[in-house]
BARO-504091 format. One record per residue (C-alpha): residue number from 1; x, y, z. Coordinates in steps of 0.25 Angstrom, whole numbers, plus 5000, padded with zeros to 4 digits. Example, Ala and Ser with C-alpha at 12.3 -4.5 7.8 and 13.67 -1.06 7.14 Angstrom:
<recs>
+-----+------+------+------+
: num :   xx :   yy :   zz :
+-----+------+------+------+
:   1 : 5049 : 4982 : 5031 :
:   2 : 5055 : 4996 : 5029 :
+-----+------+------+------+
</recs>
This chain:
<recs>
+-----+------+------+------+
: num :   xx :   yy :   zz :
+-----+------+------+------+
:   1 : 5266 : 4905 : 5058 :
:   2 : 5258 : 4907 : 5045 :
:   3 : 5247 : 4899 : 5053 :
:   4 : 5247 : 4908 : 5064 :
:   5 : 5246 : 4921 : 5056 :
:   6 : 5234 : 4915 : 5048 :
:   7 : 5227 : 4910 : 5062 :
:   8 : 5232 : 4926 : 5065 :
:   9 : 5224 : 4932 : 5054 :
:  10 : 5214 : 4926 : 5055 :
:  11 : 5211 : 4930 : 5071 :
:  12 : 5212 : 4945 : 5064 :
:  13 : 5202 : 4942 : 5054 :
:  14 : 5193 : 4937 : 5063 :
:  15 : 5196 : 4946 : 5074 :
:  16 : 5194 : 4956 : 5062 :
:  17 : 5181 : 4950 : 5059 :
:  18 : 5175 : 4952 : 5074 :
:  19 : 5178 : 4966 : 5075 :
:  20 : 5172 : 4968 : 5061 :
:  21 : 5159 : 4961 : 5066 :
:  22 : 5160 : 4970 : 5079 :
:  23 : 5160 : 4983 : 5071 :
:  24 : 5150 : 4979 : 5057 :
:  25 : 5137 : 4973 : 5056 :
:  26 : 5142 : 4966 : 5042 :
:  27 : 5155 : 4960 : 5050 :
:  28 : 5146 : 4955 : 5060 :
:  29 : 5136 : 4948 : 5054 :
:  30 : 5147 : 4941 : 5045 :
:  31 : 5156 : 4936 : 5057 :
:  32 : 5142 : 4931 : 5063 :
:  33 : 5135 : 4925 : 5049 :
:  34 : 5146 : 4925 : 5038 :
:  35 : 5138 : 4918 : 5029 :
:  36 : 5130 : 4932 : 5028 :
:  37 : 5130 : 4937 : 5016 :
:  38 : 5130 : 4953 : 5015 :
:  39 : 5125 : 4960 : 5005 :
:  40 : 5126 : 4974 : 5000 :
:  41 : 5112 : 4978 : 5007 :
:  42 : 5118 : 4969 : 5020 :
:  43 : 5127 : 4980 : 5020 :
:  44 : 5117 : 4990 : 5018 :
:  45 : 5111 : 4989 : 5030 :
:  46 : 5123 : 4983 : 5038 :
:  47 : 5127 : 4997 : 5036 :
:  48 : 5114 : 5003 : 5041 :
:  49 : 5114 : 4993 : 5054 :
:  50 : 5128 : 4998 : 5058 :
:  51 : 5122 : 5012 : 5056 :
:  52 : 5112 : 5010 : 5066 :
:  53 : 5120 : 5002 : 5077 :
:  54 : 5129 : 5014 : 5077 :
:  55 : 5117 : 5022 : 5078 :
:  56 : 5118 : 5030 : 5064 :
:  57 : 5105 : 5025 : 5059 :
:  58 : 5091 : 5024 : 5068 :
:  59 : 5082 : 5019 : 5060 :
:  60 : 5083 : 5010 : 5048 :
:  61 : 5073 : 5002 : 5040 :
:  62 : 5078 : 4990 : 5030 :
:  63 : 5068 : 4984 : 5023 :
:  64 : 5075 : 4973 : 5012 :
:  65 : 5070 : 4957 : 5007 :
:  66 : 5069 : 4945 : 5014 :
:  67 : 5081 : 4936 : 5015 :
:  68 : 5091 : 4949 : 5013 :
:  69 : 5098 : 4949 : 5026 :
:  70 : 5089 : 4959 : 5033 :
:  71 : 5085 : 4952 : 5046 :
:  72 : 5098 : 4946 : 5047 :
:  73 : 5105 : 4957 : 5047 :
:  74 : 5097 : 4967 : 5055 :
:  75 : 5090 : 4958 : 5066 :
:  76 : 5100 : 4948 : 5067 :
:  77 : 5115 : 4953 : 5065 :
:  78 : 5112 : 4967 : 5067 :
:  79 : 5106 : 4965 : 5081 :
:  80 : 5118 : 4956 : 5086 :
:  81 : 5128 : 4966 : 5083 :
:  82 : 5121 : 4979 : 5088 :
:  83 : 5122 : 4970 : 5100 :
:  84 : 5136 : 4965 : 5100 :
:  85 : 5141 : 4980 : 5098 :
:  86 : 5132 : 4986 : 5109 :
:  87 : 5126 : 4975 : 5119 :
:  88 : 5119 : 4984 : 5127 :
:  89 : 5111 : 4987 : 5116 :
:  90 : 5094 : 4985 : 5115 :
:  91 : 5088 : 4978 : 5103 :
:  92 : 5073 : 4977 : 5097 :
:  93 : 5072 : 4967 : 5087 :
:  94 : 5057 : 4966 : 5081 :
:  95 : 5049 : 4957 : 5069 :
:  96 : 5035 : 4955 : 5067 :
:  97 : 5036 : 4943 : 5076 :
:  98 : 5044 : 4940 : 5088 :
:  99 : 5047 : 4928 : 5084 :
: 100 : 5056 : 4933 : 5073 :
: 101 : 5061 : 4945 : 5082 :
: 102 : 5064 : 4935 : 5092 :
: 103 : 5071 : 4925 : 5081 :
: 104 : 5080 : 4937 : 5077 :
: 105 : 5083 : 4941 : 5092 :
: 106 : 5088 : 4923 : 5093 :
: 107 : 5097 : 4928 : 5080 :
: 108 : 5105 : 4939 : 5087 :
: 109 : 5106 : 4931 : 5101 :
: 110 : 5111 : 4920 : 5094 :
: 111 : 5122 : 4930 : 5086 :
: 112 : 5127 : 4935 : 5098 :
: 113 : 5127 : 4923 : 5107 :
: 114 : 5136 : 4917 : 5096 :
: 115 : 5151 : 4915 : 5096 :
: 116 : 5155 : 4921 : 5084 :
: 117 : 5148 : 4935 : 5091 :
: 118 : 5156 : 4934 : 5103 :
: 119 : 5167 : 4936 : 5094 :
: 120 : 5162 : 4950 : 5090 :
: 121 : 5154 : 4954 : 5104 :
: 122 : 5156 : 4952 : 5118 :
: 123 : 5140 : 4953 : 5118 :
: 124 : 5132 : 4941 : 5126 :
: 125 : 5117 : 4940 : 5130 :
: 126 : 5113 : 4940 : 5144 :
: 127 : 5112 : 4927 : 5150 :
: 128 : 5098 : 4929 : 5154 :
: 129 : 5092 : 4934 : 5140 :
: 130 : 5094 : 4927 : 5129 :
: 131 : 5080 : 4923 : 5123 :
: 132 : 5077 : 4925 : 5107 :
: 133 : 5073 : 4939 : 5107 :
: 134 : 5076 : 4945 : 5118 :
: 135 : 5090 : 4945 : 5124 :
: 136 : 5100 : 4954 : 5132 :
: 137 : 5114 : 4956 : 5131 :
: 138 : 5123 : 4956 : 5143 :
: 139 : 5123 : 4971 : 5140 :
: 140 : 5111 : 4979 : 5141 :
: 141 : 5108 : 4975 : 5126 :
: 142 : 5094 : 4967 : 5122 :
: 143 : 5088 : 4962 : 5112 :
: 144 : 5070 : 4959 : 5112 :
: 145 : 5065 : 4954 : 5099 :
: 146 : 5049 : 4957 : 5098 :
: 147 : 5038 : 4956 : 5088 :
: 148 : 5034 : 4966 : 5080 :
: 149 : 5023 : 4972 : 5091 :
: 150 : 5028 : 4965 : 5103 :
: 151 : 5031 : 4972 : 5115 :
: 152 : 5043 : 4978 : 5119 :
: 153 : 5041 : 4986 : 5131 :
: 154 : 5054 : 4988 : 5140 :
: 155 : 5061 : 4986 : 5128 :
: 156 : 5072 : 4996 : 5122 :
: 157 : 5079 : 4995 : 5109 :
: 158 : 5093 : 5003 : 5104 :
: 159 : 5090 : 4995 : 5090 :
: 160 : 5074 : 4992 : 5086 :
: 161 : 5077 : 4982 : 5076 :
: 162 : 5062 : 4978 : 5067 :
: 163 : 5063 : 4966 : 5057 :
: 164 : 5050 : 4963 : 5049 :
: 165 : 5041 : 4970 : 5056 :
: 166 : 5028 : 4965 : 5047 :
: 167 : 5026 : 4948 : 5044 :
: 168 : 5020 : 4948 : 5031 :
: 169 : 5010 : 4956 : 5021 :
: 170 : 4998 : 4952 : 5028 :
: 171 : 5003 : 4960 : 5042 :
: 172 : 5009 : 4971 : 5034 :
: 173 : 4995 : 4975 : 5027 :
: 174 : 4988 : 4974 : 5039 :
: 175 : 4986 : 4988 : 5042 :
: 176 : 4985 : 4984 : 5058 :
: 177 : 4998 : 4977 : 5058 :
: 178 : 5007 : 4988 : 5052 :
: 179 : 5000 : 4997 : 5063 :
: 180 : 5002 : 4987 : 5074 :
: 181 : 5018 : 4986 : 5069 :
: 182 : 5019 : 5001 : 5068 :
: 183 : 5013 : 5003 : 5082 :
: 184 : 5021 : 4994 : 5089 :
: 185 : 5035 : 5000 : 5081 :
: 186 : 5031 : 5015 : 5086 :
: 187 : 5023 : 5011 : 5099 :
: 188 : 5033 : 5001 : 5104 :
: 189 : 5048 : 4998 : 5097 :
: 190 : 5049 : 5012 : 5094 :
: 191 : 5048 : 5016 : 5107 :
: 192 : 5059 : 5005 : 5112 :
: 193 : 5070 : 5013 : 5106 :
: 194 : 5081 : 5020 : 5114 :
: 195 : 5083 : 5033 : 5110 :
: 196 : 5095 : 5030 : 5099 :
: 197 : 5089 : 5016 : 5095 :
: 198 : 5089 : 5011 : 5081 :
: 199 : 5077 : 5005 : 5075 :
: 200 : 5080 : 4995 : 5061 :
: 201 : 5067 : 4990 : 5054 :
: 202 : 5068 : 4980 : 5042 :
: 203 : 5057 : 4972 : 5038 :
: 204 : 5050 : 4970 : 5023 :
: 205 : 5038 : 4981 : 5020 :
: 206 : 5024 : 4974 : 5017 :
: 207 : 5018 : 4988 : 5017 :
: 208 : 5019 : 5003 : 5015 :
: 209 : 5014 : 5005 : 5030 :
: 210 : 5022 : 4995 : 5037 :
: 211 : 5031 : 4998 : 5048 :
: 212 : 5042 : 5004 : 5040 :
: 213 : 5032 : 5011 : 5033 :
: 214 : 5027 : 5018 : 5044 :
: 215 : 5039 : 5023 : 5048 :
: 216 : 5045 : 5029 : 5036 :
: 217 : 5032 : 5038 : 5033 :
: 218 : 5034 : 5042 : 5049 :
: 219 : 5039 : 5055 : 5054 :
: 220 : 5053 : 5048 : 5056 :
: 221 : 5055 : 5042 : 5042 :
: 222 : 5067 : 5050 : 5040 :
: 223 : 5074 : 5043 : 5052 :
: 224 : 5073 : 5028 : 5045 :
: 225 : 5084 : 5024 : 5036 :
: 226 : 5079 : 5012 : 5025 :
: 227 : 5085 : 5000 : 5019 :
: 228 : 5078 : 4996 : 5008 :
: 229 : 5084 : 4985 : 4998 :
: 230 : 5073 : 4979 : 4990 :
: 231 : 5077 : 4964 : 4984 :
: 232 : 5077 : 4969 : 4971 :
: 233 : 5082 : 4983 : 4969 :
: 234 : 5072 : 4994 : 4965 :
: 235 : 5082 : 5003 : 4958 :
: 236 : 5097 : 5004 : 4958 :
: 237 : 5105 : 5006 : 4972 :
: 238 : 5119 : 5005 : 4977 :
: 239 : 5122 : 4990 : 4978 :
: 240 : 5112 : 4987 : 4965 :
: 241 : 5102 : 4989 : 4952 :
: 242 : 5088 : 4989 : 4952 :
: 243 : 5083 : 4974 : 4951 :
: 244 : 5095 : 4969 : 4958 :
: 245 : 5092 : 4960 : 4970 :
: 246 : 5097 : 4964 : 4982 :
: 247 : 5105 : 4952 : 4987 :
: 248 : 5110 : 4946 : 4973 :
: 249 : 5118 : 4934 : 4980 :
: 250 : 5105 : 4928 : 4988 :
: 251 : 5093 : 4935 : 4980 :
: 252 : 5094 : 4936 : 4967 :
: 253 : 5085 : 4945 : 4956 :
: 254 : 5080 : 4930 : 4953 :
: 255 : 5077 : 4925 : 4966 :
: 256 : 5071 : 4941 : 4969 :
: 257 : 5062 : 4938 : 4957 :
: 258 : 5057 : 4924 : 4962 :
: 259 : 5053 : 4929 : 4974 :
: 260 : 5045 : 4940 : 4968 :
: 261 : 5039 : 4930 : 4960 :
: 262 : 5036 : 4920 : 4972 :
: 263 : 5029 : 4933 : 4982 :
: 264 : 5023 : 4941 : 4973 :
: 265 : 5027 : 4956 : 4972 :
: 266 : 5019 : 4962 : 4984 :
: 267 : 5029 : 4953 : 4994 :
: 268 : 5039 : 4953 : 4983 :
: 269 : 5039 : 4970 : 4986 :
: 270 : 5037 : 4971 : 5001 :
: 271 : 5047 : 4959 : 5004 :
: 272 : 5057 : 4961 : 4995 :
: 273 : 5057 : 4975 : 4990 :
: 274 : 5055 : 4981 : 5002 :
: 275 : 5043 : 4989 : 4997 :
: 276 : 5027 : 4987 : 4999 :
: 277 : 5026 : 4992 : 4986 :
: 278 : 5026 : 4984 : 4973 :
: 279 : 5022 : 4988 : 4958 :
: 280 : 5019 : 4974 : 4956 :
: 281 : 5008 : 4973 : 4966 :
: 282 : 5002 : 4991 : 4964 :
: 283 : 4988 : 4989 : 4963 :
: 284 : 4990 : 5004 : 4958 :
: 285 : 5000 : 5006 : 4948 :
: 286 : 5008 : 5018 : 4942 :
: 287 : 5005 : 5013 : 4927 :
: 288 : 4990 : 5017 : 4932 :
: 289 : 4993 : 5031 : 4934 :
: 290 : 4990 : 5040 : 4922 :
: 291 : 4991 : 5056 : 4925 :
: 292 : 4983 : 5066 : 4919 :
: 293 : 4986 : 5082 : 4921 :
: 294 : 4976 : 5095 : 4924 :
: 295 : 4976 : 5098 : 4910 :
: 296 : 4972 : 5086 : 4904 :
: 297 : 4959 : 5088 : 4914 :
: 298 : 4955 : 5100 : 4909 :
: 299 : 4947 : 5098 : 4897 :
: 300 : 4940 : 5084 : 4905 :
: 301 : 4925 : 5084 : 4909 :
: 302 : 4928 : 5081 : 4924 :
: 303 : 4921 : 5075 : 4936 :
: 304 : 4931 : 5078 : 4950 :
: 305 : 4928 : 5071 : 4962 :
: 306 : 4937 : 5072 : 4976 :
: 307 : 4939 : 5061 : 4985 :
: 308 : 4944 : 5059 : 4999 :
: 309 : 4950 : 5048 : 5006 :
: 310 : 4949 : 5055 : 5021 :
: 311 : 4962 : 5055 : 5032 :
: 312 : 4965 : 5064 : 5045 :
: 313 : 4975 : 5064 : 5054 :
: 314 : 4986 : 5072 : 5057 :
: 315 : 4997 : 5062 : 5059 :
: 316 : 5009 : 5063 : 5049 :
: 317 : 5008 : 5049 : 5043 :
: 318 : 4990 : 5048 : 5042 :
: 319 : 4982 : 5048 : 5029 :
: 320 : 4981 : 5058 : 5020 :
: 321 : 4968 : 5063 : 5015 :
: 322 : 4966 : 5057 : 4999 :
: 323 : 4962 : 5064 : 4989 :
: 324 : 4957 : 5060 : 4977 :
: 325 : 4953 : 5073 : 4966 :
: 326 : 4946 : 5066 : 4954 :
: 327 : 4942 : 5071 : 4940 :
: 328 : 4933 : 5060 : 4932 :
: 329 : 4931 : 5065 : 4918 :
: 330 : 4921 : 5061 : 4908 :
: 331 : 4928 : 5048 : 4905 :
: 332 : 4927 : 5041 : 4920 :
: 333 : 4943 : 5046 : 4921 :
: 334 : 4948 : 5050 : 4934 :
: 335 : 4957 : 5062 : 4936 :
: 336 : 4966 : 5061 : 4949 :
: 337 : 4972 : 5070 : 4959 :
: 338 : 4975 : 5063 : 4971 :
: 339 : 4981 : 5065 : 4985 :
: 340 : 4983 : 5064 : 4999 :
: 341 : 4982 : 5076 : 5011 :
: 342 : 4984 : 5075 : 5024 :
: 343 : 4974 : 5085 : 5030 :
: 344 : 4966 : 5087 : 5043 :
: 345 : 4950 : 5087 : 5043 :
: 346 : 4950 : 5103 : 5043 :
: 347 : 4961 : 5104 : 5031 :
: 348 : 4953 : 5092 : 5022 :
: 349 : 4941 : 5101 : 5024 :
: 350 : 4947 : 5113 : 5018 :
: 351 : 4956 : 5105 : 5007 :
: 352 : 4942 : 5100 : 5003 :
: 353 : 4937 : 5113 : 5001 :
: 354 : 4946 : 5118 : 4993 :
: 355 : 4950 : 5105 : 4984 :
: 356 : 4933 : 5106 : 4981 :
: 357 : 4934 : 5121 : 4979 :
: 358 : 4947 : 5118 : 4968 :
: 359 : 4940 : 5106 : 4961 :
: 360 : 4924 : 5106 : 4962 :
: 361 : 4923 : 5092 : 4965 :
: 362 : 4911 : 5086 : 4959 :
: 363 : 4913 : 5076 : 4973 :
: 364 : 4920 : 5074 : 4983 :
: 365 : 4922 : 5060 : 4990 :
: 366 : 4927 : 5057 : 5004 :
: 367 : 4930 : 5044 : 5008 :
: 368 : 4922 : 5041 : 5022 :
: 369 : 4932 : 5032 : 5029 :
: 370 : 4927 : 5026 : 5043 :
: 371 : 4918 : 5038 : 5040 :
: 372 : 4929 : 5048 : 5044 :
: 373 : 4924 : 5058 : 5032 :
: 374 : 4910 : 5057 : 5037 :
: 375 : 4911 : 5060 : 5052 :
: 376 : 4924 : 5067 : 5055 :
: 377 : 4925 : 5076 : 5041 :
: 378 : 4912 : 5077 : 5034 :
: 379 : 4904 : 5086 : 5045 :
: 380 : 4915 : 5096 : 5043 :
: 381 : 4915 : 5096 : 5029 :
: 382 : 4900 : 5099 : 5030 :
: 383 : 4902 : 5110 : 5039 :
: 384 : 4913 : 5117 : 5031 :
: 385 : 4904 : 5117 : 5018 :
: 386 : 4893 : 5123 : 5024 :
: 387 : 4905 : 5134 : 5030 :
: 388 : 4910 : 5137 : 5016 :
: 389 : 4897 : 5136 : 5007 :
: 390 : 4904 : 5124 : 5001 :
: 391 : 4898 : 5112 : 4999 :
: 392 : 4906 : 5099 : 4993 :
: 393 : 4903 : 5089 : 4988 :
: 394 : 4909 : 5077 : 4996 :
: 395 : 4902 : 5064 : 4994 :
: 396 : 4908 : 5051 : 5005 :
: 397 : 4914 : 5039 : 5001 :
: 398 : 4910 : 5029 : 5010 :
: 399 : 4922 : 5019 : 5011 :
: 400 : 4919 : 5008 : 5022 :
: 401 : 4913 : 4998 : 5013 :
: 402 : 4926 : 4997 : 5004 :
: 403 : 4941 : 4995 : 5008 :
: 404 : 4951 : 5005 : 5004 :
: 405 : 4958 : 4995 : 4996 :
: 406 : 4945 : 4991 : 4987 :
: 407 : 4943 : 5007 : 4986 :
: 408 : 4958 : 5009 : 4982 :
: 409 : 4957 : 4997 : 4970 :
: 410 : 4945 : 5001 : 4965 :
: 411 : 4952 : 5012 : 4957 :
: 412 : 4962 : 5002 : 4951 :
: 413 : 4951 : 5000 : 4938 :
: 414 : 4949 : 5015 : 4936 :
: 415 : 4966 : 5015 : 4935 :
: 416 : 4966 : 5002 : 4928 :
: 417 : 4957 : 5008 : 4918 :
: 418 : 4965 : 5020 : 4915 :
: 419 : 4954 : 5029 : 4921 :
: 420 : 4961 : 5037 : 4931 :
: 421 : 4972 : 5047 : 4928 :
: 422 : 4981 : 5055 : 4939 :
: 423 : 4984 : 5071 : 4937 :
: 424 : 4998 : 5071 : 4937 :
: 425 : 5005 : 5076 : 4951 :
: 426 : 4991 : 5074 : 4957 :
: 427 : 4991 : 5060 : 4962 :
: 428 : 5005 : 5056 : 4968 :
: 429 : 4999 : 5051 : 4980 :
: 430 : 4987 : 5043 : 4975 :
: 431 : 4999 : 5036 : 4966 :
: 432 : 5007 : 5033 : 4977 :
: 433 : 4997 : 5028 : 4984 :
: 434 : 4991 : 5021 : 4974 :
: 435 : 5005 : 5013 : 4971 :
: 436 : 5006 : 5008 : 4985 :
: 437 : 4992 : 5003 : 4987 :
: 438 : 4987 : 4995 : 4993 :
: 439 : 4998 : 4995 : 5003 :
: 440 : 5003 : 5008 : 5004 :
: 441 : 5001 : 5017 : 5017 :
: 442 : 4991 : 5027 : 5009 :
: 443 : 4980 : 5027 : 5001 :
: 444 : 4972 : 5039 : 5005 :
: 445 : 4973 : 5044 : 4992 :
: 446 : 4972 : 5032 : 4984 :
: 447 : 4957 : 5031 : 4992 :
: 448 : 4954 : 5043 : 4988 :
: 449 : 4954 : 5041 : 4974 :
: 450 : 4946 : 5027 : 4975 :
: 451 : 4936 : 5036 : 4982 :
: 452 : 4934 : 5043 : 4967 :
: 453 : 4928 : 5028 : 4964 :
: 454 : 4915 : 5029 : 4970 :
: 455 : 4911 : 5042 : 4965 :
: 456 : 4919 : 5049 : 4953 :
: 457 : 4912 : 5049 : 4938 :
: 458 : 4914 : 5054 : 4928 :
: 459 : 4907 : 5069 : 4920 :
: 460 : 4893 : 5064 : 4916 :
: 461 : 4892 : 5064 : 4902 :
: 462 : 4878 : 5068 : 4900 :
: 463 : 4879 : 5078 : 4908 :
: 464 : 4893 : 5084 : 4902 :
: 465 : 4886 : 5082 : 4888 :
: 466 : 4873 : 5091 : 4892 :
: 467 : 4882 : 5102 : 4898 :
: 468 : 4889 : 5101 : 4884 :
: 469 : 4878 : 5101 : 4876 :
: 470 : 4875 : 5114 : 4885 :
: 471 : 4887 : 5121 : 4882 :
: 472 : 4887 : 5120 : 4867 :
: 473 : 4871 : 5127 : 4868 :
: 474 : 4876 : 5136 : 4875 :
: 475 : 4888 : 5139 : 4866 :
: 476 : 4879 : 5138 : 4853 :
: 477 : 4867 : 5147 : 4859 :
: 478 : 4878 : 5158 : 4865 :
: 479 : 4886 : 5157 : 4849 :
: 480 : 4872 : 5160 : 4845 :
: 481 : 4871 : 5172 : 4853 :
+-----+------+------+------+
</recs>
């Protein structure tokens, strides 16, 4: 009797256990792979999946380290049970190989051709498509893995599923690859969602311009929700301290630190921090910056000069025009206001007319990109001061020669050297900009004030001193009077 109530309870339990995994992605992926071990930011984002499959969330990014479960969970477990509680359901499952896209696509298949998952779901795969990565169900429901710019044409997608969307460092600084990646994601993925689908990116950010990038300085930024959990924390947050590892039991602080030691900071930040962006490795630092105010100006013997790093276009998400507004005074110290403006041809002509007309410039320095100041702009600029009786002083910066880059870093000795002060509240784009470099998405600004390199100087003395002998003759023949 006693036997037969324990064999009893435990049909319930297991009972018990299947309708669990049919109704929570964490049930499921412990029936399937008990020996998972789910962690406070497994649940997190469990909690997020099951969001989307009831069609709560659209669009989500996760972006976590290496070796935490990410993959697992999203391209592998997740995939299987969408598909065991809807099989008529259309998946997309992309990488920046097919070769990985389609070893995730053998993963799912071989979940849901496995026992223990016909326990859970009365799910099979049509009997005349089962290959690696790509697979129907004897539903309407399919699943198609695909590299990161292969083709999908004649295929749909409720779920657009992107994991890793970038190999290495080397693709993700290459400007032409971030494009080709973000071309393909609009020009072809995109347009594969139905109507109500859901798109999931997870994937480890190289570079301020990547995919995700891209998309959350888009017009529908506001639509993504993001999961980001750095290896080690940044600053306090529900489930831990700042400098606590993420996952304790399989990562320790120790074995964080290791690594770090092991790949250098640059990876260290973009693999396991989440974040292209990493004080260890700033060419430009906050510790350079040193703020002077319009007051401290005023009783300086000063040289200003403007320079102009060039950009039109009337899209959203182009360029800004830099600006660089510079005071040199008798010491070779630079004076800084610098910004960024997004202006059309017309509306820069007029801005620089009225920015001269405010400040007298001694000279004014346009960078000559692809020669974009000296055909499209500087005939007009011409025209316009003969117009007003105006004429300024604009001198070109020829850049072809030299790459923005070398430019950008020939300023690091001038800050090194304590020589360059920012006016306060004048300068918070330059500074952001100059923290990210050299892989943040701007540096129009930045470029700007290396322009100041080829031609600022300082008051010259000689002259300053015969204008000052000047003024104390006058003074001595007027007191004489």
């Amino acid at each position: 009797m006693k036997n037969s109530q324990n064999l009893q309870k435990k049909a319930l339990a297991e009972l018990a256990k299947r309708e669990l995994a049919r109704r929570r992605l964490a049930d499921f992926i412990l029936f399937n792979f008990p020996e998972y071990k789910v962690n406070w930011h497994h649940q997190k984002i469990i909690e997020k999946l099951e969001a989307a499959e009831k069609g709560e969330i659209k669009r989500l990014i996760i972006t976590l380290p290496p070796r935490h479960g990410k993959s697992e969970l999203v391209s592998v477990q997740f995939p299987a049970w969408l598909i065991g509680r809807n099989k008529n359901r259309h998946i997309i499952e992309a990488s920046y190989s097919g070769e990985l896209a389609v070893d995730f696509g053998r993963q799912v298949r071989n979940i849901i051709t496995g026992d223990r998952y016909k326990h859970i779901f009365d799910v099979k795969l049509a009997e005349d498509s089962q290959a690696k990565g790509k697979w129907n169900t004897d539903g309407r429901g399919a699943y198609h893995a695909v590299g990161v710019g292969g083709t999908l044409s004649g295929r749909g997608a409720d779920f657009l599923l992107i994991d890793d969307y970038c190999k290495n460092r080397q693709d993700a600084e290459s400007e032409v690859v971030r494009q080709s990646t973000w071309d393909w994601y609009t020009s072809t993925a995109r347009t594969r969602l139905s109507p109500e689908g859901v798109i999931i990116i997870l994937a480890t950010r190289w570079h301020d311009d990547d995919l995700i990038g891209k998309i959350l300085r888009s017009e529908n930024a506001h639509l993504w929700e993001v999961i980001h959990f750095p290896a080690i924390a940044v600053k306090d947050e529900e489930h831990r301290k700042q400098g606590e590892a993420l996952w304790s039991d399989k990562f320790s602080l120790a074995n964080l630190e290791e690594i770090k030691k092991d790949i250098g900071s640059y990876d260290w930040s973009s693999l396991y921090q989440g974040s292209p962006l990493d004080s260890d490795s700033q060419e430009f630092r906050k510790d350079f910056f040193q703020y002077r105010t319009e007051e401290d100006l005023k009783s300086k013997l000063l040289n200003r000069y403007l320079t102009i790093d060039l950009a039109f276009s009337d899209k959203e998400t182009s360029d800004n025009i830099g600006f660089c507004d510079n005071r040199v005074d008798e010491r070779n110290i630079w004076n800084l206001r610098a910004w960024g403006r997004k202006l059309s041809p017309k509306d820069f002509i007029d801005y620089l007319f009225v920015l001269h007309h405010e400040n007298n410039y001694l000279q004014i320095g346009i960078l000559d990109k692809h020669s974009q100041y000296t055909i499209v702009i500087k005939p007009f600029i011409e025209d316009e001061c003969r117009k007003r009786n105006k004429f300024l002083p604009i001198t070109t910066i020829k850049t072809q020669d030299t790459a923005k880059e070398l430019r950008i870093r020939a300023l690091l000795p001038r800050y090194l050297n304590r020589s360059v002060f920012h006016l306060e509240g004048a300068c918070v784009d330059l500074e952001e900009e100059m923290l990210r470099f050299p892989k943040g998405v701007r540096d129009d600004v930045l470029d700007a004030v290396a322009g100041q390199v080829s031609f600022a100087q300082p008051p010259n003395m000689d002259e300053l001193q015969y204008l000052y002998r000047r003024t104390r003759q006058d003074k001595v023949k007027n007191n004489a009077l």
